[in-house]
N, C-alpha and C positions, 0 to 999 in steps of 0.2 A: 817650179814655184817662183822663180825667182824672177825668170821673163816674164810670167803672168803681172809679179808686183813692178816690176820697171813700164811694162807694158800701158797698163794703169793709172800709173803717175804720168806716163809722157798722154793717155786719154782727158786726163783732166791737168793737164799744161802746169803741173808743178816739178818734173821729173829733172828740169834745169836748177831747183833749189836745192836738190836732196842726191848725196855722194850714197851710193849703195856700196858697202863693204859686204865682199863675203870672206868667213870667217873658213880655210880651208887649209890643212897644215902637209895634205900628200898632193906632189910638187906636180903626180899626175893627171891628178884629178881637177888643179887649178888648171894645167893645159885645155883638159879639153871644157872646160868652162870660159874660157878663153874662145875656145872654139863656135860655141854652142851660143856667144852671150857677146859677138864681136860687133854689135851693131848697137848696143849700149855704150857709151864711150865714159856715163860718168862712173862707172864701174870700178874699184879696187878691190886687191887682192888682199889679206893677210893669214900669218901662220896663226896667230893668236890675239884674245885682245889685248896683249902689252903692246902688238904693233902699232894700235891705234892711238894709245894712251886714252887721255879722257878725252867725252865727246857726249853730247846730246843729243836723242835721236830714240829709236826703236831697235829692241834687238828682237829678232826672229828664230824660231829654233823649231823645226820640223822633226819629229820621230827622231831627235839626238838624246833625249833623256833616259829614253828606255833601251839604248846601245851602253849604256854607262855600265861598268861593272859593279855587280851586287852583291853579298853576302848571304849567304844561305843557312839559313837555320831549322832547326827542328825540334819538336817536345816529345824528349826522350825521360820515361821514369821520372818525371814529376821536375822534370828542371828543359828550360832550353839550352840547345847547343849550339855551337856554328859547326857547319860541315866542310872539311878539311878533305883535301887529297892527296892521296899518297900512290906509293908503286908497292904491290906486293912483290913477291922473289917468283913470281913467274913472272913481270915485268906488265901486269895490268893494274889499271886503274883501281885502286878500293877509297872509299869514303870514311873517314876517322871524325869522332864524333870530339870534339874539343870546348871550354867552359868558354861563353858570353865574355865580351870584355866591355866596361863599364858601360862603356857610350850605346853596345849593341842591346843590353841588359836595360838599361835607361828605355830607349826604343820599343822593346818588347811590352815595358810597361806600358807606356805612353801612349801607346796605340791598338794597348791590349787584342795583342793576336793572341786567339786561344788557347787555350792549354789542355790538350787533346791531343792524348797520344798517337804520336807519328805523324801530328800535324806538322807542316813544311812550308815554307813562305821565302820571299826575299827583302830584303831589306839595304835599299841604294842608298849610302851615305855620301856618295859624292856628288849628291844633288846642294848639300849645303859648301860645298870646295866651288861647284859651278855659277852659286848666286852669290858666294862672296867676290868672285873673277868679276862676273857683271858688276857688280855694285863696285869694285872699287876705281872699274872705270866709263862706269856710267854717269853722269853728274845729275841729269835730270832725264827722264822719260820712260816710257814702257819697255816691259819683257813679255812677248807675247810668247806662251810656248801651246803648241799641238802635237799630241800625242798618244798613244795608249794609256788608262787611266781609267783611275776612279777616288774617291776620299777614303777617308781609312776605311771608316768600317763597311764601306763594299767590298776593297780589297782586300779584307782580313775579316771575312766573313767564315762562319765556323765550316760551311758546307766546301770553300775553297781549298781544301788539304792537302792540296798539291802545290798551292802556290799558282805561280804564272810563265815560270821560267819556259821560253819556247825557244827551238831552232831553225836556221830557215837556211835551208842545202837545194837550189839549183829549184828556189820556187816551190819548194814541198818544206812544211813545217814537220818537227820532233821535238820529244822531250826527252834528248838523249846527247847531254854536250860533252859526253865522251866520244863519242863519232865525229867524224871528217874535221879531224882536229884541223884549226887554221884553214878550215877552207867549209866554215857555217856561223852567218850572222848568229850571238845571242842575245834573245831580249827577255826584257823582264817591264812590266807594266808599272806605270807609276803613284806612288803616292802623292796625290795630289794635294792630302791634307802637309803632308810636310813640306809639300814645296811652299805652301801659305805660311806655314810656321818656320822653314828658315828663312824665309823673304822675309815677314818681320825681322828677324834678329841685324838682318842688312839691310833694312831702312825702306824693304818694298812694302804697297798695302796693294792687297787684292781687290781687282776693282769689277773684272768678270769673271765666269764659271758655268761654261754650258756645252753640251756634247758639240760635235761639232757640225752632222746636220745641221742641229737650232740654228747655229752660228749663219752657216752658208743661206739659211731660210730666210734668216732677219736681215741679211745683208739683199736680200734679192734674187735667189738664183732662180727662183720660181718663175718671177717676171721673163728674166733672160734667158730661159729657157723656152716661153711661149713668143716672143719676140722671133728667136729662132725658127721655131716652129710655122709663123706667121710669114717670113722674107724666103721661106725651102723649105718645105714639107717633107722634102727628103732626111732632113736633119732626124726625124722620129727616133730612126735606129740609136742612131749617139745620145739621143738624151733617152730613150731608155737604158743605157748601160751609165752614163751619166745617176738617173735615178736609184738605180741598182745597189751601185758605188757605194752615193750621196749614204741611203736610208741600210746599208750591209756596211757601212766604217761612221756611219753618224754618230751611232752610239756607244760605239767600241773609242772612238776615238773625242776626247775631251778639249777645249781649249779655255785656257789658261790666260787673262790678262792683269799683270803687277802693275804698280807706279811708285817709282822713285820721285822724288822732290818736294818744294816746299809750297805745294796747294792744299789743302785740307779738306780740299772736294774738288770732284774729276766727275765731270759731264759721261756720264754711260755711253758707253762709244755703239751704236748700231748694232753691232753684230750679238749685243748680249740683250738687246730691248723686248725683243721674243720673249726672253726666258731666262735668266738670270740666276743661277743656283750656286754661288758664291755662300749664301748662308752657309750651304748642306755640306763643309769641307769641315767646318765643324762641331758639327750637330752631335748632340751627347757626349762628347770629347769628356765634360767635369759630372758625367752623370754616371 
């Protein structure tokens, strides 16, 4: 993604205005981005954004929100719980059912996930720890983030009683993160309504909201793809797996655009002119 957005900027002759940080904190993974990214020169590296202190610009966040670690809950006997783990005395995994603590109790209400026995869900609260980082060293501009998602009450719809929680081991997903301990991604899908609602509290306003097909539709890819199509006919095969992609993670996958600063209105940026579904984050929320 990253040489796609430098790529970009240097097609439309601004890429000498704009310093691309990326934000990468394992020392080996900066290498081979290094590697991968060495014909970029306006390029920098940091462990975090205190490296950068404050600064104006755009920040970018691909499938990082739904790697964050989440809290796990269930409605057991007329009350929810968080789900705890422990080791029994043969040395395996058991799940101990333990009381809500204020903030996660608040939450439940808030976003009224069901209460339906044995229903299971997650709930990321370090999604407001991530937009207080941005905001205190953002001064002015966008958080774009793309991700797995939905608003609340898609995500906390009564028929979901599993939740979202998945694992992903050598390309095969499960829903078992007691296996291949330290050696399987877990994610869990996001609330998108509360990324809205703790971006207000740190001074962001939501300004787009639409799967992420729309997104790539309204920006054009349809064009550039028949363009392709047009200069090599061969190209067919790529853009139908291109297509495939696009319309099988279009709607699985949401994007999110915030704005920090003092405008009172923010021109709708392209990619949300399509289709704009920023209302729907909060739809029935005080009903």
């Amino acid at each position: 993604m990253a040489e796609g957005i430098l790529q970009c900027l240097y097609d439309h002759k601004v890429a000498e205005k704009v310093t691309y940080i990326i934000v990468e904190r394992n020392p080996h993974q900066q290498k081979r981005q290094m590697e991968l990214l060495n014909n970029y020169p306006q390029i920098k590296w940091a462990r975090g954004l205190s490296d950068i202190r404050t600064f104006s610009g755009v920040v970018v966040s691909n499938e990082l929100v739904d790697a964050f670690p989440v809290h796990l809950v269930q409605f057991h006997k007329g009350e929810f719980y968080e789900v705890f783990v422990d080791l029994s005395e043969k040395g395996e995994f058991i799940e101990v059912l333990k009381p809500l603590s204020d903030e996660l109790k608040e939450y439940t209400e808030r976003y009224k996930i069901p209460r339906i026995e044995g229903y299971r869900t997650e709930i990321n609260l370090q999604i407001r720890g991530f937009l207080s980082e941005v905001s205190k060293y953002l001064q002015e501009g966008f958080l774009l983030t793309i991700d797995y998602g939905y608003p609340y009450w898609a995500y906390y719809a009564e028929e979901r009683t599993q939740g979202t929680l998945l694992c992903y081991h050598r390309h095969r997903s499960n829903d078992n993160p007691y296996i291949n301990i330290g050696q399987q991604d877990i994610t869990a899908h996001v609330n998108f309504t509360f990324m809205d609602d703790a971006g207000r509290k740190y001074g962001f306003k939501t300004i787009g909201f639409t799967p992420q097909g729309t997104f790539l539709t309204s920006l054009g890819i349809d064009q550039i793809m028949t363009e392709l199509l047009q200069k090599d006919p061969a190209f067919i095969n790529e853009i139908q797996k291109i297509k495939g992609l696009l319309w099988g993670m279009g709607e699985s996958h949401q994007v999110l655009l915030q704005y920090k600063g003092p405008l009172k209105e923010v021109p709708l940026p392209r990619g949300f002119q399509l289709r704009n579904r920023a209302y729907n984050l909060q739809r029935s929320m005080d009903g």
